[in-house]
Structure formats: C-alpha cells, structure tokens
Kinemage of the C-alpha trace (Angstrom):
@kinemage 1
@onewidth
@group {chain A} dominant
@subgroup {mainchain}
@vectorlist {calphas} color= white
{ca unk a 1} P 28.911 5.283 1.312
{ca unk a 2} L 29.323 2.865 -1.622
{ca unk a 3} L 25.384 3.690 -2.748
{ca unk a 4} L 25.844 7.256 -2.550
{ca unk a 5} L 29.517 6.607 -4.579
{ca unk a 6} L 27.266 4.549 -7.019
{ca unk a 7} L 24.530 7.075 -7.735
{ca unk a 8} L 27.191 10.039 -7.983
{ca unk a 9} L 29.032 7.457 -10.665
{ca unk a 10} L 25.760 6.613 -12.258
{ca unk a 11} L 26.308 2.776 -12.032
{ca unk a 12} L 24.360 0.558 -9.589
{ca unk a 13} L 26.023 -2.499 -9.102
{ca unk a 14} L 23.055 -5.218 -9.557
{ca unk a 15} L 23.129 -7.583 -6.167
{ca unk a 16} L 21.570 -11.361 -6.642
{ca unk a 17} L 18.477 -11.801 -6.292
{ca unk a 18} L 17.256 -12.185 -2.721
{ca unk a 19} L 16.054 -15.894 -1.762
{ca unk a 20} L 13.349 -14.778 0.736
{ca unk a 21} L 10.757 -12.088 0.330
{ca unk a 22} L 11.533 -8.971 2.035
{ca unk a 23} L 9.172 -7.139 5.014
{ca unk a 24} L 9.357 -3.290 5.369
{ca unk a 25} L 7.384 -2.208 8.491
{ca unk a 26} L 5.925 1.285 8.300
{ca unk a 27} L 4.011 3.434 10.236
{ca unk a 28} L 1.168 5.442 8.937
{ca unk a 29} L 2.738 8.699 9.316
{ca unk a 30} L 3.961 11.679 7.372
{ca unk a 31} L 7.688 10.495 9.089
{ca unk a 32} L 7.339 7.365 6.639
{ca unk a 33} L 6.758 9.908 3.658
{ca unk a 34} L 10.050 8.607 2.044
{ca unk a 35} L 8.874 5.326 1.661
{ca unk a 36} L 5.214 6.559 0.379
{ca unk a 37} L 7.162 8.765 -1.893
{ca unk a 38} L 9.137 5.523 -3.148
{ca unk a 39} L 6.777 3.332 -3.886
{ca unk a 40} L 4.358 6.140 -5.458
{ca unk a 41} L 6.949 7.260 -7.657
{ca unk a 42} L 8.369 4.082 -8.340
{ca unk a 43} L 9.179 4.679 -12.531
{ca unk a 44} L 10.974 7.747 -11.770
{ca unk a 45} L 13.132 6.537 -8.831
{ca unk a 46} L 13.977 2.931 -12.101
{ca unk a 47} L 14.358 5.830 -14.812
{ca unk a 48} L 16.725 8.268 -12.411
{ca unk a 49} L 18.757 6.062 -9.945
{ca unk a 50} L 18.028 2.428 -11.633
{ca unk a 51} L 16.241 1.168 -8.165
{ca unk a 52} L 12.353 1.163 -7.504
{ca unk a 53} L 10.263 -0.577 -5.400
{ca unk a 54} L 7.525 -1.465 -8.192
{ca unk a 55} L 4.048 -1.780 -6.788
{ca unk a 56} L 2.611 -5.264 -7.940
{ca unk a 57} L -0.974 -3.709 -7.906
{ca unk a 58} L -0.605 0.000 -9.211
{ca unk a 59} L -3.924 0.064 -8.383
{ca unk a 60} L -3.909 0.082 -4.749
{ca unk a 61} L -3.259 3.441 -2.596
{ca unk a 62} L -1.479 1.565 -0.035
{ca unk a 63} L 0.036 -1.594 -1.910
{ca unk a 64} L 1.102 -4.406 0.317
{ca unk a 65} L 3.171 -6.180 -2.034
{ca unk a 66} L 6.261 -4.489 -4.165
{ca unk a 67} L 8.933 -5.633 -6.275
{ca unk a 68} L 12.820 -4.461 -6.003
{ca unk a 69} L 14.080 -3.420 -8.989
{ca unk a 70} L 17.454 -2.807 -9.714
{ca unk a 71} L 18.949 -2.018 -13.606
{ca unk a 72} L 15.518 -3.443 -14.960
{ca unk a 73} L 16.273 -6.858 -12.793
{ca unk a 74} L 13.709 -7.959 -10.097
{ca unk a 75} L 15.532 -9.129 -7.173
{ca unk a 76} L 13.455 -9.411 -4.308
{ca unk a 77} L 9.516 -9.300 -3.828
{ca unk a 78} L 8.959 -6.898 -0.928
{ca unk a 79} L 5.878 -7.501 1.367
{ca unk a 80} L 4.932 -3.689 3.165
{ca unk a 81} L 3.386 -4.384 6.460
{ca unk a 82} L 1.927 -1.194 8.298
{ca unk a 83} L 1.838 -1.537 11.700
{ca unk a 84} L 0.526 0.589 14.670
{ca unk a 85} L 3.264 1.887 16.911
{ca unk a 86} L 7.038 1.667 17.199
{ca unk a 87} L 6.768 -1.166 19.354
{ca unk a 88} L 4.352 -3.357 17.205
{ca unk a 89} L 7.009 -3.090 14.485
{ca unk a 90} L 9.596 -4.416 16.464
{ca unk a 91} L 7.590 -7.136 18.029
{ca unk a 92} L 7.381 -7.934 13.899
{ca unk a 93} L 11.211 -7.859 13.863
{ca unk a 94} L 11.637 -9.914 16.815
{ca unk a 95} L 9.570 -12.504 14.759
{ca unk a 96} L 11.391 -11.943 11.576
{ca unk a 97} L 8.371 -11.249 9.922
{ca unk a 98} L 9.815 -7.819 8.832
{ca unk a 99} L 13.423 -7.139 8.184
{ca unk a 100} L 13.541 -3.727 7.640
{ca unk a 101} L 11.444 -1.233 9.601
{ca unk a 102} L 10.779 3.042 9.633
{ca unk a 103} L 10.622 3.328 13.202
{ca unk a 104} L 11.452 5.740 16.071
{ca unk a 105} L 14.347 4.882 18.296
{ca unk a 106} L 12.926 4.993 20.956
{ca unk a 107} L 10.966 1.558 20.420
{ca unk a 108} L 14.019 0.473 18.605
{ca unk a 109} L 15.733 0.834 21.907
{ca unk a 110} L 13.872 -0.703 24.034
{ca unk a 111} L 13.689 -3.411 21.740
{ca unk a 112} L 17.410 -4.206 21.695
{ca unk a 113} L 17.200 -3.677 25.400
{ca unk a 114} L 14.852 -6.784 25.271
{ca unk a 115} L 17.637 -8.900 23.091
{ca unk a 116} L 15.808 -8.395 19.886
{ca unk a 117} L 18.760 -8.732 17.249
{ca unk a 118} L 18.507 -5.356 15.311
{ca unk a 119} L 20.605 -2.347 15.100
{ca unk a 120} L 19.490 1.316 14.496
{ca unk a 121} L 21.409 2.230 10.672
{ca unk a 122} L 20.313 6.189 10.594
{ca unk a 123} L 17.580 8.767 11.117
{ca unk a 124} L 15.487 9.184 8.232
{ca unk a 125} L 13.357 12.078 9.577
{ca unk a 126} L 14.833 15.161 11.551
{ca unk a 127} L 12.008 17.185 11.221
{ca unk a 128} L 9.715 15.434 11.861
{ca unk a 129} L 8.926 16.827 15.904
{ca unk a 130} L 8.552 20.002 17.157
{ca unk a 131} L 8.288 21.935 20.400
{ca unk a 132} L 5.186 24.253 19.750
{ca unk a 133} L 4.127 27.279 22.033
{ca unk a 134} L 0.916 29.701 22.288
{ca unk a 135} L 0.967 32.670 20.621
{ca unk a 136} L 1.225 34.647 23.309
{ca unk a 137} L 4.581 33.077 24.613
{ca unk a 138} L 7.845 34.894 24.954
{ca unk a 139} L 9.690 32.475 23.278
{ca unk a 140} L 10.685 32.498 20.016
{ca unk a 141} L 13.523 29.578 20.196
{ca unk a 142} L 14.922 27.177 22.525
{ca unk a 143} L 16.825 29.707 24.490
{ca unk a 144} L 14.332 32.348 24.926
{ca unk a 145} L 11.903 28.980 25.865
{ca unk a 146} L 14.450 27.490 28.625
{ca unk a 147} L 14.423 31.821 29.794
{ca unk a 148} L 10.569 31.294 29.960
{ca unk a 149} L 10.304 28.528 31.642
{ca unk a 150} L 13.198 28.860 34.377
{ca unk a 151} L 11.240 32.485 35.128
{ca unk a 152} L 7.853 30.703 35.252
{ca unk a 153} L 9.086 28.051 37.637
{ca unk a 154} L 10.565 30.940 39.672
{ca unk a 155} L 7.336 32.381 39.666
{ca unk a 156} L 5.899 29.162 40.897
{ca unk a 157} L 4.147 28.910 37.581
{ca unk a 158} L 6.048 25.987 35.816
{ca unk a 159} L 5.473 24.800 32.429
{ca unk a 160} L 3.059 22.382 31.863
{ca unk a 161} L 4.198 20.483 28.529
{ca unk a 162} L 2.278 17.878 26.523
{ca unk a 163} L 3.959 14.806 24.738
{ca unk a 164} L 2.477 12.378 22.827
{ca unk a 165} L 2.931 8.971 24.787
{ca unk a 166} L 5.348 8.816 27.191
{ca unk a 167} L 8.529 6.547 25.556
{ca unk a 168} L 7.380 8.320 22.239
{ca unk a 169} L 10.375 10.244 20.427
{ca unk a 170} L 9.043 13.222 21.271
{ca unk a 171} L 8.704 12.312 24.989
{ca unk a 172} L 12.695 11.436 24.515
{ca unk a 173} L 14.008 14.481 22.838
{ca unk a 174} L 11.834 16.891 24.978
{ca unk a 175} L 12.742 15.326 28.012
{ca unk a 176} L 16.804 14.973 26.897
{ca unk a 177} L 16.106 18.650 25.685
{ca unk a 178} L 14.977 20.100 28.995
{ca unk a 179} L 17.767 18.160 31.198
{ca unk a 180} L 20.311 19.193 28.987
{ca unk a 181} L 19.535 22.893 29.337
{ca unk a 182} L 19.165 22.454 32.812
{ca unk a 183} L 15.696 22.135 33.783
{ca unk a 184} L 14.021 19.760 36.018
{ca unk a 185} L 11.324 17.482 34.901
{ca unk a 186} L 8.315 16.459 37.081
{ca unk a 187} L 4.750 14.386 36.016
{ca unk a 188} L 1.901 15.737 37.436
C-alpha cells in the first residue's frame, strides 16, 4: 500500500542503494509480459512513476543485466535469469541465486512445502489460463460446462480434459474448479 500511496502522491521515497545485486527469475511466457513490458519501456516507466529497470545493453532483446532506478539514482544492478519451469526458478531461490521470481504457485508451493524460505506476495496474472471448448459444445460458461459434463458422464460419455503438466497452474485451478462444482476427477 505505501507504493501505490506514493505513486497516487507523486513522490517515491528513494531507498539506499542495495549492497548485493539483485536476481529476477522469469519465465519465457506471455504471463511474465509485465516484466518484458518493464524493462522494454524502461524511460517511460523513470519519466512517469520515477522507477525503471534500465537495461545495461539496450541493445539486447532479452537483456540479462538491468539497473534499478529510482528518482534518477541507481540503486541496485539487477541480474534477469530466465529459467525453464516453475520449479527450476525455485530451485534458483532455494540457492539464493534469484531473489525475486514470476512464477506460478503451484511450484511456489511445493517449494515451501520442501522448506525453501519464500513466501507467495500476489498474483500478477489472472488471465492468464483458460478453460477452452470445441465449437460445437453446449457450453458457453462454467455453469452451462459443469451442465455438460455432469449429462455426459450420465451418458457414460465423460469429459476428457487436457492440462498442460500435471502440478501446472492450470492442472490446479481446473482440478480445484471441477471439485468445487461438484464433479469427480479421474486419470485415464
């Protein structure tokens, strides 16, 4: 709340410079398009808000190495580590080689299951998944979907449904999804 206070106020209060350089794990998705977006736009996010993370090599599409800026001031140099998966990304956390990560939660999770010391702040992307149907379906939103499917499965007919990777966030919310409406899932 006190950054959103500052950039309604129009003041960013400049921290001290960080001691350490910085790692920001990504994934190379469209659900990391906020930090793309960020680092792309770097001088509009300095002139607007007063904080940018400044590519050191404006000539690379994917920089590795940025600069926080805050009120003109360096004060940290960022290193932007891509990695694979959710779970690559917090194997880099567990090893403090990143300290800051766009990641699922599903691998954060599991991670903090495992005793790695992070903590999930907020969901960056909620629209980022998607439960997509044939044209010819019935359904036409979640409701008229769990009508489908509960009349397919009566029909002996159930839904077969595709996930990408089972753990994945979609695997998670369509799984949560279909239990919380009331339907039964089964791997076949």
């Amino acid at each position: 709340y006190q950054a959103q206070a500052m950039i309604e106020a129009g003041t960013i209060t400049t921290p001290k410079p960080a001691e350490k350089e910085i790692g920001i794990g990504y994934l190379n998705s469209d659900h990391h398009a906020a930090l793309f977006v960020a680092v792309k736009n770097w001088q509009y996010f300095n002139d607007n808000y007063g904080i940018a993370l400044k590519p050191v090599d404006g000539t690379q599409s994917r920089p590795e190495k940025a600069e926080l800026i805050v009120n003109g001031q360096k004060i940290a140099d960022v290193r932007l580590i891509p990695g694979d998966a959710g779970p690559q990304l917090m194997q880099l956390a567990s090893t403090e080689a990143i300290q800051f990560a766009y990641v699922g939660n599903p691998p954060a999770i599991a991670a903090v299951d495992k005793g790695t010391p992070i903590k999930i702040l907020l969901a960056i992307n909620t629209e980022g998944s998607g439960v997509v149907v044939s044209n010819e379906s019935p359904a036409t939103d979640w409701e008229s979907f769990v009508d489908w499917a509960e009349i397919r499965s009566a029909a002996g007919k159930p839904l077969v449904i595709a996930a990408p990777g089972k753990g994945s966030i979609q695997d998670v919310m369509i799984r949560y999804s279909l239990e919380w409406s009331g339907l039964s899932v089964s791997e076949g």
